[in-house]
Biopython code that builds the backbone (N, CA, C, O; Angstrom):
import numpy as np
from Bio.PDB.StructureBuilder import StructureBuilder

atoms = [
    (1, "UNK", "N", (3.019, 8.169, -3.126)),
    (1, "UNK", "CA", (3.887, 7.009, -3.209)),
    (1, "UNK", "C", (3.762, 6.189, -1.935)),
    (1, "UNK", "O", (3.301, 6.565, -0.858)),
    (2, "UNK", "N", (4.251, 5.011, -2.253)),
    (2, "UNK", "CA", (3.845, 4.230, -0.958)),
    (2, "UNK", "C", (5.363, 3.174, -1.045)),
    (2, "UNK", "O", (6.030, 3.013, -2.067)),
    (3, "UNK", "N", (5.621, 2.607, 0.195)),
    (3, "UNK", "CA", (6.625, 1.877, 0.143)),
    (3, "UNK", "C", (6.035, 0.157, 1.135)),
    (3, "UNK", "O", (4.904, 0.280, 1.606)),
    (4, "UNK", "N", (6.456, -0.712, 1.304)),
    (4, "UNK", "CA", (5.939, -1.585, 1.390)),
    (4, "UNK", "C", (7.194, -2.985, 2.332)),
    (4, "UNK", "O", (7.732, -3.950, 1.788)),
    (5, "UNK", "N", (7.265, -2.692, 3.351)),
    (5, "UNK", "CA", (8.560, -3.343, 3.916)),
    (5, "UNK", "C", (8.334, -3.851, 4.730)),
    (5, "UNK", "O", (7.456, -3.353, 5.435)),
    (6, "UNK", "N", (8.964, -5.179, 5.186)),
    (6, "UNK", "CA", (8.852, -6.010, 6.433)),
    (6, "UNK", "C", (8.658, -5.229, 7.889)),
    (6, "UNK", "O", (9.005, -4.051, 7.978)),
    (7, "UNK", "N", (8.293, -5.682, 8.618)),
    (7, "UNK", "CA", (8.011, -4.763, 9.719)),
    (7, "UNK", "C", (9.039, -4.892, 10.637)),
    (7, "UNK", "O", (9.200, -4.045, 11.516)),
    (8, "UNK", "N", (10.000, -6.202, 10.487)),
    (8, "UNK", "CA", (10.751, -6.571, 11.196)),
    (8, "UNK", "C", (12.310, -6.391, 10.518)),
    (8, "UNK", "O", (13.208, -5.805, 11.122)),
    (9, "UNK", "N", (12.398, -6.704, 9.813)),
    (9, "UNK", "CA", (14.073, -6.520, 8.917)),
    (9, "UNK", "C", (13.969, -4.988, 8.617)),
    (9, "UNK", "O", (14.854, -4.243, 9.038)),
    (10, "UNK", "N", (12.911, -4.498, 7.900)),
    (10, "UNK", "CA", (12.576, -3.071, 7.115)),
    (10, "UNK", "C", (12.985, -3.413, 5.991)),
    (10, "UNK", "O", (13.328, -2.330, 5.517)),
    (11, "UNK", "N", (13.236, -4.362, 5.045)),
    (11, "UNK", "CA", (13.662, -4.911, 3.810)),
    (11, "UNK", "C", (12.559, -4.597, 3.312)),
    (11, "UNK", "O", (11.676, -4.497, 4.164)),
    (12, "UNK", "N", (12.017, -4.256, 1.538)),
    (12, "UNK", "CA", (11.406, -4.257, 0.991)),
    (12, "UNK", "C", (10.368, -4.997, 0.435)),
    (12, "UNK", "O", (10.684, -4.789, -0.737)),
    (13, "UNK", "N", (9.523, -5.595, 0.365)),
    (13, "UNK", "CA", (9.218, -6.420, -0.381)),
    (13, "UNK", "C", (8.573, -6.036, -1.699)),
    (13, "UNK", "O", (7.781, -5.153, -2.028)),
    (14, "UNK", "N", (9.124, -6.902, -2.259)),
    (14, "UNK", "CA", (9.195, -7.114, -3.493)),
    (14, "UNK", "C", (7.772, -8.072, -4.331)),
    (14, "UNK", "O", (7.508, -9.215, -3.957)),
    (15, "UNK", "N", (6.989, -7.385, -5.461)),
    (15, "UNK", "CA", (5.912, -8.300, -6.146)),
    (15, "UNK", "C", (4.817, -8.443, -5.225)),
    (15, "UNK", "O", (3.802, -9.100, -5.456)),
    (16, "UNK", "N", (5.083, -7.747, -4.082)),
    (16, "UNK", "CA", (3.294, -7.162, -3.223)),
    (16, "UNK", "C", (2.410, -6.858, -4.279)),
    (16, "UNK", "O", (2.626, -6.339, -5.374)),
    (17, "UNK", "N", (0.797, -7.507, -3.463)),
    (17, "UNK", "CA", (-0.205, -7.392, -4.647)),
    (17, "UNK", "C", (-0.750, -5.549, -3.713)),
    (17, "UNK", "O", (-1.003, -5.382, -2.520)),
    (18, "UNK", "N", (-0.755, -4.646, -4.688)),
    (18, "UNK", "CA", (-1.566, -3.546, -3.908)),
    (18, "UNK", "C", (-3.183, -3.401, -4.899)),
    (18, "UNK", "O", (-3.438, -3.616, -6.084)),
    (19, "UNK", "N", (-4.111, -2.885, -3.599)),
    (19, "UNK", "CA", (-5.169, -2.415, -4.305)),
    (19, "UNK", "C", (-5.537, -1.071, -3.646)),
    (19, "UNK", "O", (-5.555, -0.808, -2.443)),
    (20, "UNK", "N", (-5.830, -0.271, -4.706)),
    (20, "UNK", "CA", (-6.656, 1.172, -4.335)),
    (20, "UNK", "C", (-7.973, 1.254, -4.719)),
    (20, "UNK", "O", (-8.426, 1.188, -5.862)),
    (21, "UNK", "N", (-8.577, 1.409, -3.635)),
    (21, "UNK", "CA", (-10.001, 1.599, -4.089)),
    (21, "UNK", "C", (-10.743, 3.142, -3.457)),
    (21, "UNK", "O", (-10.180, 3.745, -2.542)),
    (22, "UNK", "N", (-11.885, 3.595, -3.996)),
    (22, "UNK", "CA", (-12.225, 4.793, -3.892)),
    (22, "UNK", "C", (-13.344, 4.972, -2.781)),
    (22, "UNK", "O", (-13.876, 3.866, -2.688)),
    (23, "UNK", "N", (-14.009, 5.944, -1.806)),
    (23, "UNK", "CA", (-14.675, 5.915, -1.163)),
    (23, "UNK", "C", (-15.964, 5.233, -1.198)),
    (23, "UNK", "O", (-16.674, 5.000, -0.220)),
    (24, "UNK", "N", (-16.265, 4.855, -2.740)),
    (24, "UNK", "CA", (-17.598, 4.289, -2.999)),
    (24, "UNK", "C", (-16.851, 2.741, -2.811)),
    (24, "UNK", "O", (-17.780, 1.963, -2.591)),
    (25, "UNK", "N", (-15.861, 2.169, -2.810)),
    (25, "UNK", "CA", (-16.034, 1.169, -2.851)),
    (25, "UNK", "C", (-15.234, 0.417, -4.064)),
    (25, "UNK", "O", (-15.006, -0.792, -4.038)),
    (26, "UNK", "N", (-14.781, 1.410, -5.284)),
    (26, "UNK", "CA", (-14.971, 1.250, -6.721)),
    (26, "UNK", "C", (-13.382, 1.154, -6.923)),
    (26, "UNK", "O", (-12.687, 2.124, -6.620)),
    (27, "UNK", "N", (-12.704, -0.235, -7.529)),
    (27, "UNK", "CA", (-11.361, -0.300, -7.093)),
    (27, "UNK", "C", (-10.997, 0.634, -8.314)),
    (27, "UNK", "O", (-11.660, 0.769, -9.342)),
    (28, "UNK", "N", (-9.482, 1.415, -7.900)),
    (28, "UNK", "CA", (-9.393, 2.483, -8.920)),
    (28, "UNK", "C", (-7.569, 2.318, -9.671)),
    (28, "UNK", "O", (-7.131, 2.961, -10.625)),
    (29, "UNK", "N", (-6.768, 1.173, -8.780)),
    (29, "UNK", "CA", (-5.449, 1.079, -8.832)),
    (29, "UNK", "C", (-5.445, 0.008, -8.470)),
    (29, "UNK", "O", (-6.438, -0.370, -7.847)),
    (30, "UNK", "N", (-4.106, -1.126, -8.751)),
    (30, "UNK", "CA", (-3.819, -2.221, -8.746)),
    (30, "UNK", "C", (-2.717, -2.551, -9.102)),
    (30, "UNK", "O", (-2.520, -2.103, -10.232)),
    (31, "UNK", "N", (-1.819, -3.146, -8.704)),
    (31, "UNK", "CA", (-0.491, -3.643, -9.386)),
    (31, "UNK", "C", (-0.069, -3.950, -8.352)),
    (31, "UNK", "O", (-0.713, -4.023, -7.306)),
    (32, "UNK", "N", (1.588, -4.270, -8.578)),
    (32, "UNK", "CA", (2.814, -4.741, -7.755)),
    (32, "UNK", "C", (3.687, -3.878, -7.215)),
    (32, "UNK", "O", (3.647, -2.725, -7.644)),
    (33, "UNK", "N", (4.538, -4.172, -6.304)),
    (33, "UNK", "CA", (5.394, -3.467, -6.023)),
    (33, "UNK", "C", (6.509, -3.643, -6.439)),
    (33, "UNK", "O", (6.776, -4.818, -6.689)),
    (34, "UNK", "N", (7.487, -2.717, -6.660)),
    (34, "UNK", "CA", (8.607, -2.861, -7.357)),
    (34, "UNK", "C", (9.866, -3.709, -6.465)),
    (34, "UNK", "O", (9.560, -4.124, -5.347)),
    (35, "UNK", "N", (10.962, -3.896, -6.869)),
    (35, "UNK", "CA", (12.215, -4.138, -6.359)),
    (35, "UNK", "C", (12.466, -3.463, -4.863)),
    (35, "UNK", "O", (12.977, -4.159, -3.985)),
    (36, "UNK", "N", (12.143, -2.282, -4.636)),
    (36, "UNK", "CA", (12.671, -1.130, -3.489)),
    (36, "UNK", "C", (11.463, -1.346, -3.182)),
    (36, "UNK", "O", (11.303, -0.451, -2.353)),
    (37, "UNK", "N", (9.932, -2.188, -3.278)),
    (37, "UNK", "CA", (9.089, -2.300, -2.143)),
    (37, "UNK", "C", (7.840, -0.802, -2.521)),
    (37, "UNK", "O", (6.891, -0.428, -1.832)),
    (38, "UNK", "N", (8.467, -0.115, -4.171)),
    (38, "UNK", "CA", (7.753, 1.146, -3.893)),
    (38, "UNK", "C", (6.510, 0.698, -4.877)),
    (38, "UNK", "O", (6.569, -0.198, -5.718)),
    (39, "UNK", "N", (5.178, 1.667, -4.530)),
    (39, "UNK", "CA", (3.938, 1.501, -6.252)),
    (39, "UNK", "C", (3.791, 3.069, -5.610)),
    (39, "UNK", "O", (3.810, 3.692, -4.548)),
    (40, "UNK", "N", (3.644, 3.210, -6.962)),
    (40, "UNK", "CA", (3.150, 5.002, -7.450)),
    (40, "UNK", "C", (1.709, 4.897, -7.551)),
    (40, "UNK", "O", (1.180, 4.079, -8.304)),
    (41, "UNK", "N", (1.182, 5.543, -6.961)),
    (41, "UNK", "CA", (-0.308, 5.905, -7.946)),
    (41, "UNK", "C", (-0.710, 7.748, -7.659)),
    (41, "UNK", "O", (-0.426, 8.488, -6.717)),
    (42, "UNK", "N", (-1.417, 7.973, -8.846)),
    (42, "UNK", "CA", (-1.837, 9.406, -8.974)),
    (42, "UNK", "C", (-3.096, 9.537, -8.929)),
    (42, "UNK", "O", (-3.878, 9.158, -9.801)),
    (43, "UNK", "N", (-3.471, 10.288, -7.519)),
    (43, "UNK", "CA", (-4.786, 9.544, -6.469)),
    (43, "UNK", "C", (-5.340, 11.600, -6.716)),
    (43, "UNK", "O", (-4.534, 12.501, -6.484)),
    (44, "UNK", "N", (-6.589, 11.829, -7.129)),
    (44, "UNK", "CA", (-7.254, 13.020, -6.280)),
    (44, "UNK", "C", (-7.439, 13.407, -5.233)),
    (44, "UNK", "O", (-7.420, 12.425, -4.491)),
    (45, "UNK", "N", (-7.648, 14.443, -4.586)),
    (45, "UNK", "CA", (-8.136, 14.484, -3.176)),
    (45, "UNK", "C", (-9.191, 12.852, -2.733)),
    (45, "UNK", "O", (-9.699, 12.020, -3.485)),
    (46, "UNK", "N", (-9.177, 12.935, -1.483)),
    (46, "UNK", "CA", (-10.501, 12.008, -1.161)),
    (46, "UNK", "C", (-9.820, 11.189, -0.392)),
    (46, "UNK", "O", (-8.636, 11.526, -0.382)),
    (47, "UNK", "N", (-10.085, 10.030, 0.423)),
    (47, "UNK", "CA", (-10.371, 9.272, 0.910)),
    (47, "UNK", "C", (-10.145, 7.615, -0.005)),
    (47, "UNK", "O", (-10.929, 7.050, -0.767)),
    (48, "UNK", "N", (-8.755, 7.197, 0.462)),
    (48, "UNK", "CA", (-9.115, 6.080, -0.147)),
    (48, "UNK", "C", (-9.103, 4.907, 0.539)),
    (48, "UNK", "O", (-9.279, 5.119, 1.739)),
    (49, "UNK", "N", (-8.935, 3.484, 0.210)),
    (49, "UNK", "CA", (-8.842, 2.144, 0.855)),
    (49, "UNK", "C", (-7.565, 1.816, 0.504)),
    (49, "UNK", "O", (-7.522, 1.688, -0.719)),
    (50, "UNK", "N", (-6.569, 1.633, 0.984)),
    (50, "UNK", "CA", (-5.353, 0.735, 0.803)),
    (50, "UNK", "C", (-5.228, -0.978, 1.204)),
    (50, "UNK", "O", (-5.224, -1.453, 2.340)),
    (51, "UNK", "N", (-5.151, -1.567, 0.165)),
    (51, "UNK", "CA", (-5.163, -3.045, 0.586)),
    (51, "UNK", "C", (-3.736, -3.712, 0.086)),
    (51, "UNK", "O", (-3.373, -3.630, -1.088)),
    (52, "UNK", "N", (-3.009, -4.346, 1.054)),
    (52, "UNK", "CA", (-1.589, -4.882, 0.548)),
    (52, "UNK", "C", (-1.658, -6.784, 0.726)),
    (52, "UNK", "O", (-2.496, -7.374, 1.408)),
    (53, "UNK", "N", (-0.778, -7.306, 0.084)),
    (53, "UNK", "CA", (-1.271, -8.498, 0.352)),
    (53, "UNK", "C", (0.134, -9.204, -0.372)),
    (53, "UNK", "O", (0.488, -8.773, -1.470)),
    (54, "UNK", "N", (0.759, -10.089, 0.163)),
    (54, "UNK", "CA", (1.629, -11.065, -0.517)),
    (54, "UNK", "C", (1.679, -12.093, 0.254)),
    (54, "UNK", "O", (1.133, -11.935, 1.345)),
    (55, "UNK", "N", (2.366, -13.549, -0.038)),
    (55, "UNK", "CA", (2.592, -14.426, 0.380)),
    (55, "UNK", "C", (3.323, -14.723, 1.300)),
    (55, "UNK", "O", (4.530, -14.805, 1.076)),
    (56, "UNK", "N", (2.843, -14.954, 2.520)),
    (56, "UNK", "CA", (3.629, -15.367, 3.824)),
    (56, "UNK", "C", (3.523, -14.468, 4.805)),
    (56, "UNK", "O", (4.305, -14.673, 5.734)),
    (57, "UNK", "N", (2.814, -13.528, 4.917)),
    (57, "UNK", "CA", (2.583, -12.194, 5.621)),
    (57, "UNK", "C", (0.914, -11.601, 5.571)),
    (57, "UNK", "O", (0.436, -11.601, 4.437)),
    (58, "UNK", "N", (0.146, -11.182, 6.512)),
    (58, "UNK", "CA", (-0.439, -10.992, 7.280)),
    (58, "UNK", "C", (-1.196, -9.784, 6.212)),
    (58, "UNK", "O", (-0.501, -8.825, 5.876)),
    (59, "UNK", "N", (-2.501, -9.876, 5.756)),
    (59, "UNK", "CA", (-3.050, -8.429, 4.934)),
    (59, "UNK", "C", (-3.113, -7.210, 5.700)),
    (59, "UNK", "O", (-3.230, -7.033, 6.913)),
    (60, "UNK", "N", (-3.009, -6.378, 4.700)),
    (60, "UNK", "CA", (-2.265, -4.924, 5.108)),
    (60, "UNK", "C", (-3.993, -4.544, 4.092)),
    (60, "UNK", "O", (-4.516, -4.881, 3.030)),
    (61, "UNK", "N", (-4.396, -3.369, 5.665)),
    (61, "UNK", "CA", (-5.690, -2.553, 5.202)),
    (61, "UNK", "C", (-6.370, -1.443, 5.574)),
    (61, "UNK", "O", (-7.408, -1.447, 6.236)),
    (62, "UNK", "N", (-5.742, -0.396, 5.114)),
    (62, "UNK", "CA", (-6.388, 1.017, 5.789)),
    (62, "UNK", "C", (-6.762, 1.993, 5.021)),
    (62, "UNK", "O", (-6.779, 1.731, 3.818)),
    (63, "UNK", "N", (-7.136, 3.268, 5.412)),
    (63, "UNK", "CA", (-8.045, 4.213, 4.930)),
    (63, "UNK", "C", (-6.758, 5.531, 4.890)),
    (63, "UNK", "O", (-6.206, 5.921, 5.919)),
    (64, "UNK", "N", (-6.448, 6.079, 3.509)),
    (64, "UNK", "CA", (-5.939, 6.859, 3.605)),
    (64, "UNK", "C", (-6.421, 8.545, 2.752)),
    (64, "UNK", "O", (-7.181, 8.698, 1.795)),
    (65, "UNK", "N", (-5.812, 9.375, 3.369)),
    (65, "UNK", "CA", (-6.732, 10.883, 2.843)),
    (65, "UNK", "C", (-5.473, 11.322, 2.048)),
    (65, "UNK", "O", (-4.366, 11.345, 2.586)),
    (66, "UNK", "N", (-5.687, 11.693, 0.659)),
    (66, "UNK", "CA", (-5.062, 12.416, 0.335)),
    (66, "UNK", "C", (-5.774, 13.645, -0.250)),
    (66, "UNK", "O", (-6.898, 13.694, -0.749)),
    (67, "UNK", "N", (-4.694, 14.821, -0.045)),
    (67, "UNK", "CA", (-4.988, 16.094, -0.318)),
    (67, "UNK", "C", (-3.898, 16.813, -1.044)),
    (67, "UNK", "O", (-2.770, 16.559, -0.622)),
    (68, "UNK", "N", (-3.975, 17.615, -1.997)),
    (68, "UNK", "CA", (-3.024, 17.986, -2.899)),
    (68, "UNK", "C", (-2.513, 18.881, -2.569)),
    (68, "UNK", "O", (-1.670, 19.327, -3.347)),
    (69, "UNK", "N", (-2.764, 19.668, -1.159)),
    (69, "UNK", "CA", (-1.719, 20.462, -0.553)),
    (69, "UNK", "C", (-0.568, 20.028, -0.283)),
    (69, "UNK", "O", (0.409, 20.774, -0.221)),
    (70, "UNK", "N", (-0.522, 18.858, -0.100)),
    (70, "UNK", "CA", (0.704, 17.956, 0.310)),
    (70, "UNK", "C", (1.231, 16.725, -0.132)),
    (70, "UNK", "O", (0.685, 15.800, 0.470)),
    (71, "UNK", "N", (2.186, 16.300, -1.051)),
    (71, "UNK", "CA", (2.225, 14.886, -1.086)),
    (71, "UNK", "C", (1.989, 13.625, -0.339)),
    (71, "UNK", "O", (2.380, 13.519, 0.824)),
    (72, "UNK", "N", (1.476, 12.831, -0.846)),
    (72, "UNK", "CA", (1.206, 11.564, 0.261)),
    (72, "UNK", "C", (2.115, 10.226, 0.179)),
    (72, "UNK", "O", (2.200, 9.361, -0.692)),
    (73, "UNK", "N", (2.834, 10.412, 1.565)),
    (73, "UNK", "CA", (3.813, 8.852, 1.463)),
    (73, "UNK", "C", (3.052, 7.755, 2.368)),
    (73, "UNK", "O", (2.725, 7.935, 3.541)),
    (74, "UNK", "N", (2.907, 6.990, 1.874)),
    (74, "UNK", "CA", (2.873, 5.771, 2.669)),
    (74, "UNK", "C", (3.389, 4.592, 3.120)),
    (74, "UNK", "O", (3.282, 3.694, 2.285)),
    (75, "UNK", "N", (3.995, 4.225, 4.312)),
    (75, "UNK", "CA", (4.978, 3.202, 4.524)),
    (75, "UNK", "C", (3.976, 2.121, 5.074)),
    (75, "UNK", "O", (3.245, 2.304, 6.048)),
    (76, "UNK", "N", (4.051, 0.740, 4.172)),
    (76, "UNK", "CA", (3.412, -0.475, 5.130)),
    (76, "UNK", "C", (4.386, -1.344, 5.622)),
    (76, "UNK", "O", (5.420, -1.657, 5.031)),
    (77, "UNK", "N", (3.960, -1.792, 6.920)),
    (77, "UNK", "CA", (4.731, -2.451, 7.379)),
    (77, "UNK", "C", (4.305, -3.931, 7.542)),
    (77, "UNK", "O", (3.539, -3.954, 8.506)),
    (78, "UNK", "N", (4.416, -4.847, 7.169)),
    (78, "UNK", "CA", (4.009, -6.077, 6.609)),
    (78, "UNK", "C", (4.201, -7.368, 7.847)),
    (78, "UNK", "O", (5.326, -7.760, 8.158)),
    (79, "UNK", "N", (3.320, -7.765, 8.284)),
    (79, "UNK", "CA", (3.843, -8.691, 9.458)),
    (79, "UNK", "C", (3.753, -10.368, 8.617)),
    (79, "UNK", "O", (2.897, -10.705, 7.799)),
    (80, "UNK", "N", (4.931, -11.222, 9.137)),
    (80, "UNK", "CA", (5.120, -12.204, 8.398)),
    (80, "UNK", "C", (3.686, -12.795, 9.367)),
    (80, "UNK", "O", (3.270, -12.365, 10.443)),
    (81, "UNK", "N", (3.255, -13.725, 8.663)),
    (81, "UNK", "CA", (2.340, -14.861, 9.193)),
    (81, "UNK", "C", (2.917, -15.969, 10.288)),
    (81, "UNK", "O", (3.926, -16.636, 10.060)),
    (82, "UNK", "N", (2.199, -16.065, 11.411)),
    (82, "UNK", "CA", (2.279, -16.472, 12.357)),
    (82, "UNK", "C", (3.208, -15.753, 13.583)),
    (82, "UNK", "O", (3.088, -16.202, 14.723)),
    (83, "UNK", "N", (4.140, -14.621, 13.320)),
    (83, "UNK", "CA", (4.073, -13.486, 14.257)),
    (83, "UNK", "C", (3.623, -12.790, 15.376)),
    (83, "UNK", "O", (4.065, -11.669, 15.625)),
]
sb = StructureBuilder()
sb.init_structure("model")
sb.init_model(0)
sb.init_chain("A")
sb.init_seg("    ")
for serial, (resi, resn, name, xyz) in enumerate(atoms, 1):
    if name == "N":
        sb.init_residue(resn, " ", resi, " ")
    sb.init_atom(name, np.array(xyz, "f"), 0.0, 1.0, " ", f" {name:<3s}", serial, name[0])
structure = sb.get_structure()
């Protein structure tokens, strides 16, 4: 799970574009974020790309590992544009 919030208020945002893509490159997830700022996805082990993106704020882009020993949370923290 991932959550998706201002970096500065910690408010949620809301209707974030997310993308998941896979170590090759190969996008594998996509959608919005909900009301509370959250998107679910049900990821295998591996290595993925996290890309966040909405209007008025700064793209969000990193590399995350998940492993099924452990659940994976992810918090982005979203910087407004011009910040």
């Amino acid at each position: 799970m991932m959550q998706v919030l201002d970096a500065i208020g910690k408010g949620p945002i809301y209707a974030a574009n997310v993308s998941i893509y896979n170590a090759g490159g190969q996008l594998i997830k996509e959608g919005l974020t909900g009301k509370d700022g959250s998107f679910m996805a049900s990821l295998t082990d591996g290595i993925y790309v996290v890309e966040v993106a909405t209007k008025g704020y700064t793209a969000y882009k990193d590399k995350v590992v998940v492993a099924s020993s452990a659940d994976t949370f992810l918090e982005v923290l979203m910087v407004q544009e011009g910040r």
